[in-house]
C-alpha positions as CSV (number, residue, x, y, z in Angstrom):
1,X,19.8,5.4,3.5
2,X,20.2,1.6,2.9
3,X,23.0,2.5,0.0
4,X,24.7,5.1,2.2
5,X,24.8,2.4,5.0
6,X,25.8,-0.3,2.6
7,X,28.3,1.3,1.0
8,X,29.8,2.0,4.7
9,X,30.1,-1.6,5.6
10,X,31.1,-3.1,2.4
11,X,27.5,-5.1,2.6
12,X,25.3,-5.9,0.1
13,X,21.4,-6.0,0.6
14,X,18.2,-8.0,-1.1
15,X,15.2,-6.5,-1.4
16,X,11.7,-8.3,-1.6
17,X,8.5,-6.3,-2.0
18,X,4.9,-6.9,-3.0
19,X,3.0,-4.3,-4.4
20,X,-0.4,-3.7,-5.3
21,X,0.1,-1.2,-8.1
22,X,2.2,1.9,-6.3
23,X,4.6,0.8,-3.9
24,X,6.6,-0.8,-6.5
25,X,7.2,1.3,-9.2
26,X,8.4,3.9,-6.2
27,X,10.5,1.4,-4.8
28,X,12.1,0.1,-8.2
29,X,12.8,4.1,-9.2
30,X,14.6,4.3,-5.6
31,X,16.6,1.2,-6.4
32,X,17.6,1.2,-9.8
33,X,21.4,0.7,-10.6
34,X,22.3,0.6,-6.8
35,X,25.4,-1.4,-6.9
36,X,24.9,-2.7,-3.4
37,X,20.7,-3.7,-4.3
38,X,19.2,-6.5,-5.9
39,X,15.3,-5.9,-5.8
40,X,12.6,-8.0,-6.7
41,X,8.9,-7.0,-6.7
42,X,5.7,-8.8,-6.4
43,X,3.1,-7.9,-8.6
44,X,-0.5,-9.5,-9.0
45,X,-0.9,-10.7,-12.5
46,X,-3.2,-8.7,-14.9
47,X,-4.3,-7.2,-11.3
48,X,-2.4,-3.8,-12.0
49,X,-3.5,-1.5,-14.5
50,X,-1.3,-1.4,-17.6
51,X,0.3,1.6,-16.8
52,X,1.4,0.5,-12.7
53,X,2.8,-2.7,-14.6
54,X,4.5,-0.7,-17.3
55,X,6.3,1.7,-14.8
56,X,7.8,-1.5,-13.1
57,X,8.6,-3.8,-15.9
58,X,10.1,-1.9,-18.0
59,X,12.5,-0.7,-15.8
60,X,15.6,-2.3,-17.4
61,X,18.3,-1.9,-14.8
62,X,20.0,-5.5,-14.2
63,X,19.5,-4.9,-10.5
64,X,16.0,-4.8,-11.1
65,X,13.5,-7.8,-10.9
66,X,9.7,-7.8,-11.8
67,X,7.7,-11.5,-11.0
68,X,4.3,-11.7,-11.7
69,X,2.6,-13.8,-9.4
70,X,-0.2,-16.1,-10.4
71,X,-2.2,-15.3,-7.5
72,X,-3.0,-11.7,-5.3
73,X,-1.9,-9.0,-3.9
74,X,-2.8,-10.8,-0.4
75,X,-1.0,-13.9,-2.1
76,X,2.0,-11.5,-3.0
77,X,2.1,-10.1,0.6
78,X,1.9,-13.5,2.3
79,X,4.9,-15.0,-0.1
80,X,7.4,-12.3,0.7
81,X,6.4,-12.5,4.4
82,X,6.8,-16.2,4.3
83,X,10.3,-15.8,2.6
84,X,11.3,-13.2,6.0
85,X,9.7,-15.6,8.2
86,X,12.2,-18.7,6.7
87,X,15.3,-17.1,8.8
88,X,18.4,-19.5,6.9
89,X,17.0,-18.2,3.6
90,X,16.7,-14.4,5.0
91,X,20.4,-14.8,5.7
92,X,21.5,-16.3,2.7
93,X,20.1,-13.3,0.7
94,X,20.3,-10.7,3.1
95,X,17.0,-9.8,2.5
96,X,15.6,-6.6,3.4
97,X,12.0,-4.6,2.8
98,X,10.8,-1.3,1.8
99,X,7.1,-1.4,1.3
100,X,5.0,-1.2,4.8
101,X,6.3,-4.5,6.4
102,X,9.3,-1.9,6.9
103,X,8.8,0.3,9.5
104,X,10.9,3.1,8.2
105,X,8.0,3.6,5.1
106,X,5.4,4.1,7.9
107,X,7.9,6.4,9.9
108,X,8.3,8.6,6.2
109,X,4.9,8.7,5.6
110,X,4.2,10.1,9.2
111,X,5.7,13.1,7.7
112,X,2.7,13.9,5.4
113,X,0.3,14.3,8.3
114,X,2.4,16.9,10.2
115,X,3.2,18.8,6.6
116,X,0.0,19.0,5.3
117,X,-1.9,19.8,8.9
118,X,0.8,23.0,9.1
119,X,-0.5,24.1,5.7
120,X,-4.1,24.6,7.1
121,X,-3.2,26.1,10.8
122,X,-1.9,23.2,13.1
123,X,-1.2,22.2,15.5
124,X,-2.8,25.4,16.8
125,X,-6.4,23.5,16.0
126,X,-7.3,20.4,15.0
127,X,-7.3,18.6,11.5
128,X,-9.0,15.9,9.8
129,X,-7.8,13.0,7.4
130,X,-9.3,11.2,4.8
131,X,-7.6,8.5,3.5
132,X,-7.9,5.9,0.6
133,X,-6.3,2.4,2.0
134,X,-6.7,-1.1,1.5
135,X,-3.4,-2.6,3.3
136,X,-3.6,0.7,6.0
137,X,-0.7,1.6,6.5
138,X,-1.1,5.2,5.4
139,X,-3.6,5.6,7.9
140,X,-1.4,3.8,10.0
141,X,1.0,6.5,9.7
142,X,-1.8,8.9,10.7
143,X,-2.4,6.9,13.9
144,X,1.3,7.6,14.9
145,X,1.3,11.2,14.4
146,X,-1.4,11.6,16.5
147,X,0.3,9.4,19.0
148,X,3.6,11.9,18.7
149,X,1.3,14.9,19.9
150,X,-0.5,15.8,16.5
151,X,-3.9,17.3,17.2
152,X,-6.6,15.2,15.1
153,X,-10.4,15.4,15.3
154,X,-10.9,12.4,12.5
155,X,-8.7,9.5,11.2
156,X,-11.4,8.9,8.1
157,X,-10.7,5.5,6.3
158,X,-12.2,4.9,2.2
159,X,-12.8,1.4,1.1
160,X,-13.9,-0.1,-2.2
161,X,-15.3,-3.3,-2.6
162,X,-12.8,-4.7,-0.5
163,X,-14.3,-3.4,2.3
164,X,-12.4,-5.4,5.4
165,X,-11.1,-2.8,7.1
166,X,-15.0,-0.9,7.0
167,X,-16.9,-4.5,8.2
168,X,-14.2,-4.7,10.8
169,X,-15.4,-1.0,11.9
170,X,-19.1,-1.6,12.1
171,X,-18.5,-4.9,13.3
172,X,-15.3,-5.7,15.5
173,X,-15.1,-9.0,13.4
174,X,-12.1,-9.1,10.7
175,X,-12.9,-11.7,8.2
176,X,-11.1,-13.1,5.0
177,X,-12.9,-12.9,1.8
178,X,-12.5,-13.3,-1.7
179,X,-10.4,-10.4,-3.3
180,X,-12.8,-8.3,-6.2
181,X,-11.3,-6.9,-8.9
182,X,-11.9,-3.5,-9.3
183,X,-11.2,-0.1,-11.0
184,X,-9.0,1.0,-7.8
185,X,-6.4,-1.9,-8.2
186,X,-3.9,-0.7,-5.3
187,X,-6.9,-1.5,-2.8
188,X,-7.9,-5.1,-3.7
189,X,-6.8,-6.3,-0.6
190,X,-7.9,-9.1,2.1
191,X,-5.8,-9.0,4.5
192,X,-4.7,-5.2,6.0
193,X,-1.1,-6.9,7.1
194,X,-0.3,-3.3,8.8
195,X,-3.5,-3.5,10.9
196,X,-2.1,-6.2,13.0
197,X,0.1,-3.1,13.6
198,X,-3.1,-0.9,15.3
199,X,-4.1,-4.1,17.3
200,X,-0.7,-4.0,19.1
201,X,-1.0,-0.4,20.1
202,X,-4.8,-0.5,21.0
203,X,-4.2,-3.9,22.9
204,X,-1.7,-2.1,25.5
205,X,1.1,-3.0,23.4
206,X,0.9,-7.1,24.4
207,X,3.0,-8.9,21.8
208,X,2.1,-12.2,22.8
209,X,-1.8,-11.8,22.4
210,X,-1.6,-10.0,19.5
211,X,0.6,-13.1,18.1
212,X,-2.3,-15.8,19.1
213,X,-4.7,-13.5,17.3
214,X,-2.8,-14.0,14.4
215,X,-2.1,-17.6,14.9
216,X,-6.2,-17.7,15.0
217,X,-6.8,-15.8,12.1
218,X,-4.4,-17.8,9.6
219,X,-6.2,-20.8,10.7
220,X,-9.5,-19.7,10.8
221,X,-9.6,-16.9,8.6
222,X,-11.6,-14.5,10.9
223,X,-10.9,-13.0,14.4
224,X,-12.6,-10.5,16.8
225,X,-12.0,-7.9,19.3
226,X,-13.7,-7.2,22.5
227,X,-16.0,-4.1,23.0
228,X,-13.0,-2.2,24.8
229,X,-10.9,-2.3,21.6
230,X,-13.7,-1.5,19.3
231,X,-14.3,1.6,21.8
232,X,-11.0,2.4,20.9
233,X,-11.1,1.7,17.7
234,X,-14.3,4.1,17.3
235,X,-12.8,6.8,19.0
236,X,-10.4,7.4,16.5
237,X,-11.5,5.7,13.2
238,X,-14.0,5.9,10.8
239,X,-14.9,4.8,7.1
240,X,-17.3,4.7,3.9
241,X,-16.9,1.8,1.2
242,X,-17.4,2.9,-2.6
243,X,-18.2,0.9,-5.4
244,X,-16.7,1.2,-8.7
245,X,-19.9,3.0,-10.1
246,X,-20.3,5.0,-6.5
247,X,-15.8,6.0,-7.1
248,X,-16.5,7.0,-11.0
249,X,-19.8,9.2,-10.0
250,X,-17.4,11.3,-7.9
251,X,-14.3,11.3,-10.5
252,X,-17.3,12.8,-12.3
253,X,-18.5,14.8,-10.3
254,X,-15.3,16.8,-9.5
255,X,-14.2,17.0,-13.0
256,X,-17.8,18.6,-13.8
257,X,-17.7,21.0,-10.8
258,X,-13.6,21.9,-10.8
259,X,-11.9,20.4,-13.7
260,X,-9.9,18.4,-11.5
261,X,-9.4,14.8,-12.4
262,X,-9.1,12.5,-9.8
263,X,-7.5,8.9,-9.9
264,X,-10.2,6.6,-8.0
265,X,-8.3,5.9,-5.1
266,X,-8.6,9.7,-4.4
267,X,-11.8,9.6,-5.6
268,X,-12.5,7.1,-2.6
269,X,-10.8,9.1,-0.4
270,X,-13.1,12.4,-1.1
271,X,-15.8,10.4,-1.1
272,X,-15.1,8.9,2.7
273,X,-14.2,12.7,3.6
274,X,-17.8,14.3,2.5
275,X,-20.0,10.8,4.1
276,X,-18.4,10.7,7.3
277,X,-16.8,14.6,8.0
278,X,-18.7,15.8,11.0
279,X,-19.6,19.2,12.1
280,X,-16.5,20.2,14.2
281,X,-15.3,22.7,10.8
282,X,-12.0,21.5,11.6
283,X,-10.3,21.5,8.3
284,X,-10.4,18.2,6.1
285,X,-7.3,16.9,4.5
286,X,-7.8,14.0,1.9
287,X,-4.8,12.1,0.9
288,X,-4.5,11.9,-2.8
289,X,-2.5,8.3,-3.4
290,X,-2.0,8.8,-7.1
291,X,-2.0,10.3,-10.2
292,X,-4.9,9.4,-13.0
293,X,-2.9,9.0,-16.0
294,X,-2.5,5.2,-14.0
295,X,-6.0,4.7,-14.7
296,X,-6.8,5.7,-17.9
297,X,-9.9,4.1,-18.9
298,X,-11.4,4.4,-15.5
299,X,-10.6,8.0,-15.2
300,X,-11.7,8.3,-19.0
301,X,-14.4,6.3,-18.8
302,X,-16.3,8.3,-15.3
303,X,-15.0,12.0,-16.5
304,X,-15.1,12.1,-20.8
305,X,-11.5,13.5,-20.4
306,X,-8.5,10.8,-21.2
307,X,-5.9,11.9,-18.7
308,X,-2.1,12.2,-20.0
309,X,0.7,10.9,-18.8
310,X,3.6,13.2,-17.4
311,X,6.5,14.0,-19.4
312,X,8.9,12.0,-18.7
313,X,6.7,9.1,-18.9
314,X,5.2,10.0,-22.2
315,X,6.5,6.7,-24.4
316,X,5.6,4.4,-21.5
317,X,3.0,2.6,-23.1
318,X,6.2,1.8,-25.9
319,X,9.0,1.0,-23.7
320,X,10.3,-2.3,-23.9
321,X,8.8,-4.6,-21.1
322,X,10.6,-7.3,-18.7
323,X,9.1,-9.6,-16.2
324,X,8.7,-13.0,-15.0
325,X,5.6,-15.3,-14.6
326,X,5.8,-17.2,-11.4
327,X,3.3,-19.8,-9.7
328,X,1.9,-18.9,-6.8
329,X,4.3,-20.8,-4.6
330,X,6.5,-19.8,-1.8
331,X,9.4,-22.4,-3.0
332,X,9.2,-21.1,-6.2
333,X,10.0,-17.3,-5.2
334,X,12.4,-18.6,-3.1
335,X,14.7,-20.6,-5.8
336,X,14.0,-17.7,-8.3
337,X,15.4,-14.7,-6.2
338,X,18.4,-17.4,-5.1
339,X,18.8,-18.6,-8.5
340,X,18.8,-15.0,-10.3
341,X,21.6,-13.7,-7.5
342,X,23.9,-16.4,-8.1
343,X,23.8,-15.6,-12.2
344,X,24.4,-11.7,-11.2
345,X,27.1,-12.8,-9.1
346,X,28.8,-15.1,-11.8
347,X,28.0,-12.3,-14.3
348,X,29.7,-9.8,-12.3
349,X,32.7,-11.9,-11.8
């Protein structure tokens, strides 16, 4: 869509993501050798498995740019929010998004919920969702189908260590804590950026509170809800948190039982569907996020069986690599991304 608009107006387009494993290898394969796109990703260093890294970096197209951050996923986030927030600099660039900061990735990924619920008899009856998310705006995207008319008994969310978005459920409190490093990389996360998303539709919609919520949390670091959200928020959410031991018991379990191998994000979101599904028998959907070759040594590690890459990515693991190393620094992003678009443009002339 953006090149088709692009290409329409004679415009040109920046794109800034962060990524904790998934979102930008999808986005970089979208982007590649667009002649009206210059994207830069966010990555985590040595947070990503080698294989998430490797399906970015070595991704050669000169329209394509890989920084590795110094920092998190939650300090990735926060840098390319901070570089939309700085309004002379988003002009300059003519910066754009495409991970879940942009609406239109939760408005495509609505689409899953409606598919997938068709496949098992809605919207005749009811369905139920299990899904894996750290930043949740998968399960964000659930919220809005049900809100367009989509008949759902359970909105189920899986955590790992990271459990905010789980302490927030049992709690009504949503608190910043250290990140842990764990075998489900695309999860270690905070701050759930797309939950301030949910507080705006449960809160009636009220911009302005939901903005000195905000304000409050970035200087304190924790906020909470009253108990007429968190009815709200129990009537149509619920969650499990899994361990890294807990996620490879079940990546074991279902490669003993069915041969299957799962990646342990999907792992966590089985493992949410079986502790929290209640007795309703409406049918259970769990969102699989990813595939295991991505996690090799986990996967390998919980199940005996080393899982293989795909075809076309079978020489991965040789490709020639490119990234940069960045501080953890706002300014520092900033002068890359304008410093590597005025070489392209000189280069191009």
């Amino acid at each position: 869509m953006f090149d088709h608009i692009l290409r329409k107006r004679g415009a040109r387009i920046t794109i800034a993501g962060a990524t904790s494993g998934d979102t930008g290898s999808a986005a970089i394969e979208a982007c590649r050798d667009r002649e009206a796109i210059e994207i830069f990703i966010l990555h985590p260093e040595g947070k990503v498995s080698e294989v998430q890294r490797r399906q970015m970096t070595t991704v050669l197209s000169d329209n394509v740019h890989n920084i590795a951050l110094q920092g998190t996923f939650d300090d990735c986030q926060s840098t390319v929010k901070a570089l939309f927030d700085d309004s002379e600099f988003r002009d300059r660039v003519h910066l754009s998004a495409v991970n879940s900061i942009n609406w239109a990735r939760i408005l495509a990924q609505v689409v899953y919920y409606f598919y997938s619920a068709l496949q098992v008899g809605g919207p005749d009856k009811k369905v139920s969702f299990a899904v894996p998310t750290g930043n949740f705006g998968n399960v964000f995207a659930g919220f809005a189908a049900t809100k367009m008319g989509l008949p759902v008994e359970q909105l189920i969310i899986g955590s790992n260590a990271n459990d905010v978005l789980i302490r927030f459920i049992e709690s009504g409190k949503m608190e910043l804590r250290d990140v842990v490093h764990t075998i489900s990389p695309s999860m270690d996360i905070g701050i759930s950026s797309n939950f301030e998303r949910l507080l705006f539709e449960l809160s009636g919609r009220d911009g302005k509170k939901v903005s000195e919520i905000m304000a409050g949390f970035g200087k304190t670091g924790s906020y909470a809800v009253d108990d007429e959200f968190m009815k709200n928020v129990s009537a149509r959410f619920d969650g499990a948190r899994f361990d890294d031991s807990a996620t490879k018991e079940i990546i074991r379990d279902v490669y003993g039982s069915n041969k299957i191998l799962l990646d342990p994000h999907s792992a966590i979101g089985l493992g949410a569907a079986r502790a929290k599904r209640n007795q309703s028998g409406a049918p259970m959907i769990v969102l699989a996020t990813a595939h295991p070759a991505k996690f090799p040594d986990a996967v390998m590690d919980a199940s005996g069986k080393r899982p293989e890459l795909p075809g076309h990515l079978a020489d991965l693991l040789e490709r020639p690599e490119r990234s940069e190393t960045l501080e953890n620094s706002v300014s520092v992003v900033g002068n890359y991304i304008e410093q590597t678009l005025s070489q392209r443009s000189k280069n191009k002339n």
